[in-house]
N, C-alpha and C positions, 0 to 999 in steps of 0.2 A: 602577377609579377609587378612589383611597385617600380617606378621611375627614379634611378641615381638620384640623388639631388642636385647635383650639378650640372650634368648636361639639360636635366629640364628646366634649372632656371634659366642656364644660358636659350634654352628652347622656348620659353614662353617669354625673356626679355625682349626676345627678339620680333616676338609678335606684338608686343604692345607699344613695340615704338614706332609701328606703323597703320595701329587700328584705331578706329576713333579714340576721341578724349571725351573727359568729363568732367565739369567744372563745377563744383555745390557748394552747399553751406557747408560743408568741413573737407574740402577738396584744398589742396596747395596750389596756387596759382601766383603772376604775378601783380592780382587785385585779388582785394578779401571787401565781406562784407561782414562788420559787427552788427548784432541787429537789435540787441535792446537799447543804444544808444543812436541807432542809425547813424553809422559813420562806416567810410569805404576810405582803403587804402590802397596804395598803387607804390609798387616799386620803381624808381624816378630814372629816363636813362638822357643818353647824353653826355656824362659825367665820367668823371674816371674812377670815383667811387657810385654804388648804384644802390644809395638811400631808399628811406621811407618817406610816404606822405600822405597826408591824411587830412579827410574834409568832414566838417561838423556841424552841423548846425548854422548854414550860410557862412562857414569859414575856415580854412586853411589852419591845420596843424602841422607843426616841427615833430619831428620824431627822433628821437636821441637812440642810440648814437649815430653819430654819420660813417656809415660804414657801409660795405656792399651786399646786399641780403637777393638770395637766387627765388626767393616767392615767401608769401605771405596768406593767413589763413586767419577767417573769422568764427568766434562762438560766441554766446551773450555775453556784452555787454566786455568784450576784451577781443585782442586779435595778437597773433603770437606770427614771428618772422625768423626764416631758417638764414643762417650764415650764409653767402657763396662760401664754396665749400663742403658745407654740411657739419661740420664741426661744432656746434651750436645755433640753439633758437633764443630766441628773449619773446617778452612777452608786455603788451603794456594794455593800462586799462582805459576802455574808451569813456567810461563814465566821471572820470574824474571832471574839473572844470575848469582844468588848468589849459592852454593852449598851445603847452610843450609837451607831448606824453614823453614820462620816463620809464625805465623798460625793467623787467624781472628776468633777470639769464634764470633760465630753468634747464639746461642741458650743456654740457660742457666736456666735450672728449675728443678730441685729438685723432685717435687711434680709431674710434668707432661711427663715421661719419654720416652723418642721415639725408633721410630723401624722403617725400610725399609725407608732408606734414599735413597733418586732417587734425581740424578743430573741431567738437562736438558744442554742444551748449556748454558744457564744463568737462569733459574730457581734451586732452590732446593726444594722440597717438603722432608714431613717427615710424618710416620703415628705416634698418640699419643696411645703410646703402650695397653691402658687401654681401649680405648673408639674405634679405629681405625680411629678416626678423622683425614683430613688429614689438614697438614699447610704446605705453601709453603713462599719461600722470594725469595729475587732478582726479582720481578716482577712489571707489570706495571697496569694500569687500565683496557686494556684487559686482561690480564689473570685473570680471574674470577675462585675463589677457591671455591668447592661446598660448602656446610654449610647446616646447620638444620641435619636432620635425614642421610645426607649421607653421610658411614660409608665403610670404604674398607680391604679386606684381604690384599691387596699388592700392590705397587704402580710402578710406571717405568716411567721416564719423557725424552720424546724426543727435537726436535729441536721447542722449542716454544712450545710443547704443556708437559700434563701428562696424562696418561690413570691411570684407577685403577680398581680391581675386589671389585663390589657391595656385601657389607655382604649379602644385605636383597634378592638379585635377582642372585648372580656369574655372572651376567652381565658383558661387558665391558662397562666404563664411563669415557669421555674424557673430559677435560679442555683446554685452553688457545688457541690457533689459531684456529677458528672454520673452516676457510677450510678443515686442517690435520686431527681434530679432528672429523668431519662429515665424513671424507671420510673412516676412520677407523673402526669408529662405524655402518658404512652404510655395510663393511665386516664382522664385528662378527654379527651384529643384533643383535636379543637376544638369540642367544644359548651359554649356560652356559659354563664358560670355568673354568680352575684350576688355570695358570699363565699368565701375562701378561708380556712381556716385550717390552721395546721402540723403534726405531732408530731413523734415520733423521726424516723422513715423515714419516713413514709406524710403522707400529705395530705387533707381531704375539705372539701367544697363545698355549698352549694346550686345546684342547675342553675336555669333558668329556669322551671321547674315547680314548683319546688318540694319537690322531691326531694334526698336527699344522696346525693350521687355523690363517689366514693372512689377514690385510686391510690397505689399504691407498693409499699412490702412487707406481706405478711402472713401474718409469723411467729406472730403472736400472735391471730388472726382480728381485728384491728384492722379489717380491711375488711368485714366481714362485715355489713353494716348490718340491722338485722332489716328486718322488713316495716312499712312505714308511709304513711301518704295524703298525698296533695300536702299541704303547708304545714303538716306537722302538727307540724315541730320551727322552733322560732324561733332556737337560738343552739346552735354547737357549740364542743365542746373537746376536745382531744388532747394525748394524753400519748405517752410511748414505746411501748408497745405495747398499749394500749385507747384508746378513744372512746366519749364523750361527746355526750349531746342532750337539750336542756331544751325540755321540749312548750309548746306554743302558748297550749294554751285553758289549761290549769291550773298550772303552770309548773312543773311538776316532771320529773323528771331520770331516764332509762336509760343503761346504761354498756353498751357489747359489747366485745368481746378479752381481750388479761390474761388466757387461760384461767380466765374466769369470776371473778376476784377483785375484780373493781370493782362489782360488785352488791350497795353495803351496806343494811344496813337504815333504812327513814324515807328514802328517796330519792324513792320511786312516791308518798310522800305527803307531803311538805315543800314549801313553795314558792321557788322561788327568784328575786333579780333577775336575775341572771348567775352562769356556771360559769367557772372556770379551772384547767388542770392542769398539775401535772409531769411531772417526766416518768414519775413512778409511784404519784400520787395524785392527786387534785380536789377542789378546793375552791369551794362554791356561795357567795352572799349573799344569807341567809335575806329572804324576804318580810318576815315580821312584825315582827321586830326592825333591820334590817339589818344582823345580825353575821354573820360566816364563821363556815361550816362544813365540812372535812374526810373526808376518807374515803381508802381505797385501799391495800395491803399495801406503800407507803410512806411513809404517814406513823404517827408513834409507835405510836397506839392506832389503826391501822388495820386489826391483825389483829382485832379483836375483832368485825370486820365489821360495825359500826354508822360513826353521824355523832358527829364530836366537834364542838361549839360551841365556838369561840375568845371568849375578853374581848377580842374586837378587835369593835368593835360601832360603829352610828353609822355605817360606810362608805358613801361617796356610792352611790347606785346606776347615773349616770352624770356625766359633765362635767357643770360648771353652764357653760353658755355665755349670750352675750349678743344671741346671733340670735334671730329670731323660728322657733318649733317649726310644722312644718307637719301632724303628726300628731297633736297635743296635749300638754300639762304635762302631769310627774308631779306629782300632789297635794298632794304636801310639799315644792316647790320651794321657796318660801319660806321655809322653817327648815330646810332643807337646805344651801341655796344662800345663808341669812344674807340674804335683800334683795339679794342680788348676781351673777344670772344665773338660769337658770332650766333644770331636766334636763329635755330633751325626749324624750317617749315615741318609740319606734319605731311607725314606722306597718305596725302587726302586721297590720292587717285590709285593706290596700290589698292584695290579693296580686294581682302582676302580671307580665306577660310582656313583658321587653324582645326585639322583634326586633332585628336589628342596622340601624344607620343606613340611611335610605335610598341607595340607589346602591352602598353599598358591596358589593354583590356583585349576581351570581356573578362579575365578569371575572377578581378577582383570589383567585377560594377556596383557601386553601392544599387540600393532596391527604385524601383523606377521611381520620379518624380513627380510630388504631385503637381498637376495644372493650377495655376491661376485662378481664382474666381473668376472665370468670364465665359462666352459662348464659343465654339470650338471655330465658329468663324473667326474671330477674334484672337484666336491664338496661333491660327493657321498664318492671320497678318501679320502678328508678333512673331512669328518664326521663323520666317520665308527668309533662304538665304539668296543671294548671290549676288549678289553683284548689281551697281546701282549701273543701271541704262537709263539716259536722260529720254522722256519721251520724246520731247519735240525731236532727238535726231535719229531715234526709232522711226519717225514717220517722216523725216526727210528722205531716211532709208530706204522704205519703204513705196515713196514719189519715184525716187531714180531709179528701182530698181524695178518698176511698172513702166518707165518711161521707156530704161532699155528691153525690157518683154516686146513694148508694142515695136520699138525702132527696128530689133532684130529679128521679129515676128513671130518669135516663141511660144507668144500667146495664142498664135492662128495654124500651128504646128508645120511653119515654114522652114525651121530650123531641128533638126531631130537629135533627141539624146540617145546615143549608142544607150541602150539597153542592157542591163546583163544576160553572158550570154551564155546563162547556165540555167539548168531547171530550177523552179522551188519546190522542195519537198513538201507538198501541200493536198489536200482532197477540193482545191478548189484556185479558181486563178486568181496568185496572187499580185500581181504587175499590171493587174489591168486599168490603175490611175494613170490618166493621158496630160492631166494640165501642171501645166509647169508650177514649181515652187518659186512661192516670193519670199524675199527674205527675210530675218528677225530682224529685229532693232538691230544698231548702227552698236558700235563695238563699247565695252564694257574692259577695264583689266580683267586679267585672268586669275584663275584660282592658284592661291599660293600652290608654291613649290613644295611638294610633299614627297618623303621617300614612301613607297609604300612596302608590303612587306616584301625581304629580299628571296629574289631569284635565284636559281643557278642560272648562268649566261649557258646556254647551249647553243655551239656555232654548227652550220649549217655546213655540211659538205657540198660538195660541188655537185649543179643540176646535171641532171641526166633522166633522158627518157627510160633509160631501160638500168635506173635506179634497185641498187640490190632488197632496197625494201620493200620493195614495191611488184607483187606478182603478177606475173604475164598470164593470159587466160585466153583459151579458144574460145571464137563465136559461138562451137557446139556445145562448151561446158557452160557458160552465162546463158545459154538457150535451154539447160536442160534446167538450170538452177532456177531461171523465171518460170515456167513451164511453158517454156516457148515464147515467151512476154508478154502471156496471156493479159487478156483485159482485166479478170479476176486480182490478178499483181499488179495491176499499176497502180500507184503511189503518186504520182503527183509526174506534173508536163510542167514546160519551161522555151523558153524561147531556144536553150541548145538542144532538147530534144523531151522524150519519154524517163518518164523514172520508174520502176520497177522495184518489188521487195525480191529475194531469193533466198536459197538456200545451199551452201555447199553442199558438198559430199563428205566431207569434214562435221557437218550440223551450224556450221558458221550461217546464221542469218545477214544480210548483204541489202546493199542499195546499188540498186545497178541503174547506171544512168547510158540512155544509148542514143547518139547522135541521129539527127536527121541527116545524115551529110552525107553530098555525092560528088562529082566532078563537074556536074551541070549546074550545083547549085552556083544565086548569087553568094552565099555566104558561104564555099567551104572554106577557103584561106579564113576567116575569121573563125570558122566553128577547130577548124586545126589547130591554131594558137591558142584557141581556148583549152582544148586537148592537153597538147603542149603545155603551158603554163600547169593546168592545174598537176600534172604529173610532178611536174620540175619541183613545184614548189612543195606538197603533201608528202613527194616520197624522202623529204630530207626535212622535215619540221613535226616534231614530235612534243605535243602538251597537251596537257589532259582538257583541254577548254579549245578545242581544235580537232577537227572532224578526222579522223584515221583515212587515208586510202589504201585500200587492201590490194588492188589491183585494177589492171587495165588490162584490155582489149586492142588492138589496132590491126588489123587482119583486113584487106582489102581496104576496100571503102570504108568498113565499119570502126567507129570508135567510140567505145564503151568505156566507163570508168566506174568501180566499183571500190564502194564506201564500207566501212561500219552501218550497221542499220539502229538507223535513231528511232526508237519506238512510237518515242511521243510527239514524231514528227513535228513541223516548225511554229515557230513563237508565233508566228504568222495566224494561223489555224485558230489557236488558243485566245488571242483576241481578238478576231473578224467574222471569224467563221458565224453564221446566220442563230445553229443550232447551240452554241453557246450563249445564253441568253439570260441562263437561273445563276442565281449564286452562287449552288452548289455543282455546276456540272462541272468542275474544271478547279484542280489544283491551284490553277493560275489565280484565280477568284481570290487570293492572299496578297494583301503588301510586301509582307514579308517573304514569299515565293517569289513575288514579280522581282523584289530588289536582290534576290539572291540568284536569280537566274541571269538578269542583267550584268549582276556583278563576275558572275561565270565568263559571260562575254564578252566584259572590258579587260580582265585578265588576258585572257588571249589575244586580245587589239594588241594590249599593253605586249604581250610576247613578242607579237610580231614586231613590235614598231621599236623596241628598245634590247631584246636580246636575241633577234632572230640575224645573223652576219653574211651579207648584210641586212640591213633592216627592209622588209617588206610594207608596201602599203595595196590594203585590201582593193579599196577603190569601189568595192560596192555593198558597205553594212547597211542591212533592211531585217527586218522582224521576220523577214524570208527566208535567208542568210541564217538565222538562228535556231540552230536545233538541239532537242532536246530527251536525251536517252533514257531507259528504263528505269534511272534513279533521280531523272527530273535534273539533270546535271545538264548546263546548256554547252551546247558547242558551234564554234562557228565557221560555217563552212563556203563554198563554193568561189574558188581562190582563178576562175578562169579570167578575170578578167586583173588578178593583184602585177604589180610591178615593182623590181628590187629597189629601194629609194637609196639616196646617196648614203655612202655613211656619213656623210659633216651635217650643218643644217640648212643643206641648198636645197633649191626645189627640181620640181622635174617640170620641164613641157613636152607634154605625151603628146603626138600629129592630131590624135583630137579626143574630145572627153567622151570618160566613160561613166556609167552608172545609172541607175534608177530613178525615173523621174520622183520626185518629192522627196528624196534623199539626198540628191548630188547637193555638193559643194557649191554654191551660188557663187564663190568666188574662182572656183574651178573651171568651172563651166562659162563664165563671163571672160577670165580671161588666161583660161587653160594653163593655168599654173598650179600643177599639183604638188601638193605635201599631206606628211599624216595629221595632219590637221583635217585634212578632207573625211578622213574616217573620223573623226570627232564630230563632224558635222554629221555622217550616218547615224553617228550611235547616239547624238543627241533627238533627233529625230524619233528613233526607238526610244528613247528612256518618254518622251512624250507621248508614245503611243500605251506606253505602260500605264503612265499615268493620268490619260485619258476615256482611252480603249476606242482612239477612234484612228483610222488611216492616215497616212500619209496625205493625203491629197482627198477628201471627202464633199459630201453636201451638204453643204450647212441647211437644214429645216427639216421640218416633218415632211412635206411634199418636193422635195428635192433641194431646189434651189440652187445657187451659181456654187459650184465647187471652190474649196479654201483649202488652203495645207493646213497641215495641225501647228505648224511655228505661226503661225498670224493668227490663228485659234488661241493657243494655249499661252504663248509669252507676255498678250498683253492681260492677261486676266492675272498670269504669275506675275508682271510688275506691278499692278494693282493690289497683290496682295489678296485676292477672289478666287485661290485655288480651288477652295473648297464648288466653286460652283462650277468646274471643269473636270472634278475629277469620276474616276469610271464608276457609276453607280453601283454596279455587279459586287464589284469588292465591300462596298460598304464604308461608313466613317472608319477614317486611322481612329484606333486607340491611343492611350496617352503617348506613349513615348514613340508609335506609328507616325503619330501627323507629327512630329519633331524631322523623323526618319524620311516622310515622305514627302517634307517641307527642303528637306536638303536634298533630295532630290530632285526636284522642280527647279531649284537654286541650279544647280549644275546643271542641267539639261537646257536650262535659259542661256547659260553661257557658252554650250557646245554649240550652241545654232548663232552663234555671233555673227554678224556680215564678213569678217573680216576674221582670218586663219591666226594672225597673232593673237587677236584676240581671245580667242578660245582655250580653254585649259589642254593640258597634256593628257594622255593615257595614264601617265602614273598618278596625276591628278584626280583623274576621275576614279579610278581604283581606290584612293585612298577614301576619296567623297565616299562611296557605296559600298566601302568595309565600316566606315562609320554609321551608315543609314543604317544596315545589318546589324552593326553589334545594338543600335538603337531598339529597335523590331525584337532582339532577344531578350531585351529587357520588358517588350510589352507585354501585357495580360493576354494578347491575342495568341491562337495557334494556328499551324497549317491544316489545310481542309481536309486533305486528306491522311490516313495514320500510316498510308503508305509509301510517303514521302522522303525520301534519304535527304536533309541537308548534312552537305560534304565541304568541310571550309580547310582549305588549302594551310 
């Protein structure tokens, strides 16, 4: 099913006006640089019209006409400027020797108004602001301009060729030199990216993580992107053989290629608003003054390996427009912008992940992508999404929240975390991590706002113990059905009691779970409520990703609660257990299984939390908690400990916390304020166990060592960008389009373990992340291990 074209444009407009930028040699900006003349122009502000200007060869050029132009774009040895407006660009030539340039109107239309002018070496393209069409001139019979339905967020044109991001797919799509342009397109493939910008040959991007991702030639190690953490560069620029990246938090500037000649000095500490290059220098616009500044062996004084400051000063830092900004003014719009529009901030700190439209896939995936020339480390760091976490307040986090361990004793098991107080279906014990969890880096935004696919809302009837779905069973019938609860049947123990497998008298196979509970014990009022609870809430919550209870027991003392029988017993088993150790003993041994089983599990979070009336919050998700039936279909169970959450988005403070050490909510448990944000912190927890295969709370070393949670394990290696050297051996390297799949993974799971609950994505969030990772995984070469495996996609 292809995507409308209107709602996707309106759908991916939406996303690029708050994901990074990219600023190149044929980017529209409001500084261009022409490069076979060396001259850099800046759109003038202050004024009430918002001219051109231009610096040459140690001196200031007039630029005709005096008019208001919303950005300006260089290619050799000429640079061409869009109307405010968009109703036309002029064009003028920087090699002349005149010290007035006068200008070429090349476009002139009223009706058909343009936007992101991209200058090539001798191409111009331009998108048509209404439709995203693009038009291009200066060109020959090879340069072939798409047409029909293909339609782009944004354009960037290099040496002969243009690249542009596809409304309908955020694909990269190349034109004109099909050498440059295959060999570009052969590095992004089809993984969706935010910005594109151009150089000589070569091309690079932001992906949906927040990573630059790079393709073409590299002659010059142009590609070579160093090492860097999700979202840590804001804006790129490309020249012929180096590149350009202006950091996030501080805004200053790294160059890679060029055999090392674009590394001048005062770059790691100048600030800039934006970069732009030629195609064999760059030039930034300083923070503190808004003047240009240079660099690069070529421009003039570029050998000296320092920054030359131009008297071209005062340069707008972006359009002055008349829309309303959704991310914030810049501070000086008003005497920037004269009282007459206003520069809106990029929304630097929204950092988000656009999935692609709903429906639009799998039926129509084009064929998987090829990888990059590089080593599969390398593309694991090139791919890694989520969300930029500053270390330094990762490990402020990290101080405070060791500080409060020792103050409130947590660390010395002076303070106890209620426990869950249900069995896990398990052949082995799986609760038995005692040291408290410390928590991930300090908070990140959260994953955009995604619908994921739609539900029917199924509202919940009113609890009741002795619930019409829910059947009543004597002690003698669940005694003849275990064989008496023989040892033979038992299935797995738990802190609320014994679990047993059965059998009706019907042929119905059963999980019969039977309390330890008497009148003397300390805990029966607790193992009751758990009773209670799990009845109330099973016998009125029906979804296929949600454990069945078939019936209950409560006959004296005794209370028994009896399930669906999950064959393939819990997630738990599948990656802990001692005897799973080969690659092959276990289904699970798949990325593709692991994110489809997961995926089974966020669905059902997502049930509860968004069409369960009212909304339920589980309060104790663990790999425990997740089990998994004769068709490998996961389900999530044991609800003794969940609580109704408000319907609005207030919190709850429950008399005191509950859940599983090295799962609970750090922010729950510190300062007993629960929401379903708490189960996002479980099931991030899980999704790291998946993509680990190590416990919640483990021993780091061969011969034991001091126990560590898997969030202080795995988050800093994931902001590092060094998955690959964390992830579960047993499974083996992701395949191509796998390590995309299991990169957005890691991406999300880093942001479910956020310090702090706003931080964290939603349920529908994560559902949508891990329908993406799956539809990825079906595009891989790879298969499931076993042929006996049912994937069942809702």
């Amino acid at each position: 099913m292809t995507i409308p074209p209107l709602p996707a444009a309106v759908f991916f407009l939406a996303i690029a006006a708050v994901l990074p930028a990219a600023l190149g040699l044929g980017a529209g900006a409001t500084v261009a640089a022409a490069y076979a003349s060396a001259t850099v122009c800046g759109v003038v502000s202050g004024q009430p019209t918002r001219p051109v200007q231009c610096y040459r060869g140690g001196r200031l050029l007039s630029v005709d006409p005096n008019v208001s132009f919303s950005e300006v774009s260089g290619g050799r040895g000429y640079f061409c400027g869009l109307k405010s407006g968009g109703s036309a660009f002029l064009c003028w030539d920087t090699l002349s020797s005149s010290s007035t340039l006068v200008p070429r109107r090349v476009y002139h239309n009223e009706s058909a108004p343009l936007r992101n002018l991209a200058v090539g070496d001798d191409q111009v393209c331009a998108l048509v602001n209404a439709t995203g069409e693009v038009k291009c001139w200066r060109i020959d019979d090879s340069f072939k301009v798409p047409s029909g339905a293909d339609r782009f967020l944004s354009i960037s044109s290099g040496f002969g060729f243009s690249c542009g991001i596809s409304v309908n797919t955020s694909n990269v799509q190349c034109w004109g030199s099909s050498q440059i342009m295959d060999a570009i397109q052969d590095g992004f493939g089809n993984m969706p990216v935010s910005s594109i910008v151009a150089g000589g040959s070569h091309a690079c991007g932001f992906n949906s993580t927040g990573f630059v991702v790079c393709g073409g030639k590299n002659d010059f190690g142009q590609l070579d992107v160093p090492s860097h953490s999700a979202f840590e560069f804001s804006l790129l620029s490309l020249g012929a053989s180096h590149s350009c990246a202006m950091r996030r938090v501080n805004h200053t500037v790294t160059c890679w290629g060029g055999h090392g000649q674009y590394s001048a000095n005062g770059t790691d500490v100048t600030s800039f608003e934006s970069i732009v290059s030629g195609s064999n220098f760059t030039c930034g616009l300083s923070s503190s003054n808004l003047s240009i500044m240079c660099w690069g062996p070529g421009w003039p004084s570029g050998s000296a390996g320092g920054l030359e400051e131009l008297p071209l000063t005062g340069i707008l830092p972006g359009p002055c427009v008349q829309s309303a900004c959704e991310c914030g003014i810049h501070g000086l719009s008003q005497t920037l912008c004269s009282s007459s529009g206003v520069i809106c901030l990029p929304c630097a700190n929204q950092l988000q992940i656009p999935p692609p439209p709903p429906q639009s896939m799998p039926p129509q995936l084009p064929p998987a992508p090829v990888s990059p020339p590089s080593s599969p480390s390398r593309a694991l760091r090139r791919g890694l999404l989520a969300f930029a976490i500053v270390g330094s307040v990762g490990a402020l986090a990290g101080i405070c929240t060791l500080i409060y361990c020792l103050w409130s004793g947590v660390c010395f098991g002076k303070k106890k975390v209620h426990n869950s107080v249900q069995p896990t279906i398990t052949r082995g014990n799986s609760n038995g991590e005692t040291t408290s969890n410390t928590s991930p880096p300090s908070r990140s935004s959260t994953i955009r706002r995604q619908s994921s696919r739609a539900m029917r809302r199924q509202r919940s009837g009113t609890s009741s113990k002795h619930a019409d779905k829910a059947e009543e069973f004597s002690l003698a019938e669940l005694a003849v059905a275990t064989g008496n609860f023989s040892v033979e049947n038992k299935i797995g123990a738990g802190s609320f009691g014994v679990v047993y497998r059965g059998k009706l008298p019907d042929g119905r196979e059963v999980a019969v779970k039977r309390s330890e509970t008497g009148p003397k014990m300390k805990k029966f009022q607790e193992k009751e409520s758990a009773f209670e609870s799990e009845i109330s809430f099973l016998s009125r919550l029906h979804h296929k990703h949600l454990v069945r209870l078939v019936g209950y027991c409560g006959e004296k003392d005794e209370r028994l609660l009896v399930y669906e029988y999950m064959k393939n017993g819990a997630l738990y088993d599948h990656l802990h257990n001692k005897d799973n150790v080969e690659r092959s003993s276990s289904p699970l041994n798949s990325w593709k299984m692991r994110i489809k089983i997961v995926l089974d599990a966020a669905r059902g979070i997502e049930y509860l939390h968004n069409y369960a009336v009212p909304p339920i919050i589980h309060r104790d998700i663990k790999s425990s908690n997740i089990l998994l039936d004769a068709n490998w279909t996961a389900r999530v169970s044991d609800f003794g400990l969940s609580l109704m959450g408000p319907a609005s988005d207030d919190d709850l403070r429950p008399s005191k916390a509950a859940g599983t050490v090295g799962y609970i909510d750090p922010e729950y448990y510190g300062l007993n304020v629960l929401t379903a944000k708490s189960d996002v912190y479980g099931l991030g927890v899980v999704l790291l166990e998946l993509l680990t295969g190590k416990r919640a709370i483990f021993k780091n070393g061969e011969d034991g060592g001091m126990p560590i949670s898997i969030v202080d394990f795995a988050v800093p290696a994931i902001m590092a960008g060094e998955l690959a050297k964390i992830l579960d051996s047993r499974v083996g390297s992701p395949e191509l389009n796998e390590a995309e799949a299991v990169e957005l993974v890691a991406y999300t799971a880093m942001h479910c373990v956020n310090l702090e609950g706003k931080d964290r994505p939603t349920m529908t969030d994560i559902v949508a992340n891990l329908e993406r990772a799956l539809t990825l995984c079906e595009d891989s070469h790879g298969s499931i291990s076993s042929g006996t495996v049912s994937i069942v996609s809702e």
